[in-house]
N, C-alpha and C positions, 0 to 999 in steps of 0.2 A: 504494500500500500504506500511506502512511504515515496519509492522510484516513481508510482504514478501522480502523485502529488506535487513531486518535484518535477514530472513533467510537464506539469499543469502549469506551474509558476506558483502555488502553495507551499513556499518553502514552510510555513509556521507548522503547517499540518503532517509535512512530511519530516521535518523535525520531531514532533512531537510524536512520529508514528517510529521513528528510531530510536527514541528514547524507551519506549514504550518494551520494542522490541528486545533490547538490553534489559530490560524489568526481567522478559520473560524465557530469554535464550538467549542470555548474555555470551556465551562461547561462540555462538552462530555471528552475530553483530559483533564481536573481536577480532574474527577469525576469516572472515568473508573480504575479499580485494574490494568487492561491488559496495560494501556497505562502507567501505574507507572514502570510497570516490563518493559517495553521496554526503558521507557527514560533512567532505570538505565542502563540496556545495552549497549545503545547508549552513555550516561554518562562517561562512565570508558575508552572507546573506544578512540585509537589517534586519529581518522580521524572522533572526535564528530564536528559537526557545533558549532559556539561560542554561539548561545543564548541556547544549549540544559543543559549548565551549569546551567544559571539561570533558568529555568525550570525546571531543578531537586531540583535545590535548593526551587522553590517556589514549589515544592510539596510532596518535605522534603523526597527525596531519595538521595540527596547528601548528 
């Protein structure tokens, strides 16, 4: 959900649908290349959620 949100130009919602993800399959959302390139997207974005900072940060795309 969160790639199609981000393809939409919803970075807030596809932010929040990563974060979310990490609640629930935190290894899958650590572990995945795809999910690194989206946090950075989401990352750089005004309208990023506040934990998607430290999320990039712990997986070293900020």
């Amino acid at each position: 959900m969160a790639r199609a949100y981000a393809l939409t130009g919803d970075v807030l919602r596809a932010g929040r649908a990563v974060l979310d993800a990490e609640r629930t399959a935190h290894s899958e959302v650590h572990h995945r290349p795809a999910v690194r390139k989206l946090v950075t997207v989401v990352w750089r974005s005004a309208d990023a959620p506040a934990g998607i900072v430290q999320l990039a940060t712990t997986l070293g795309v900020a």
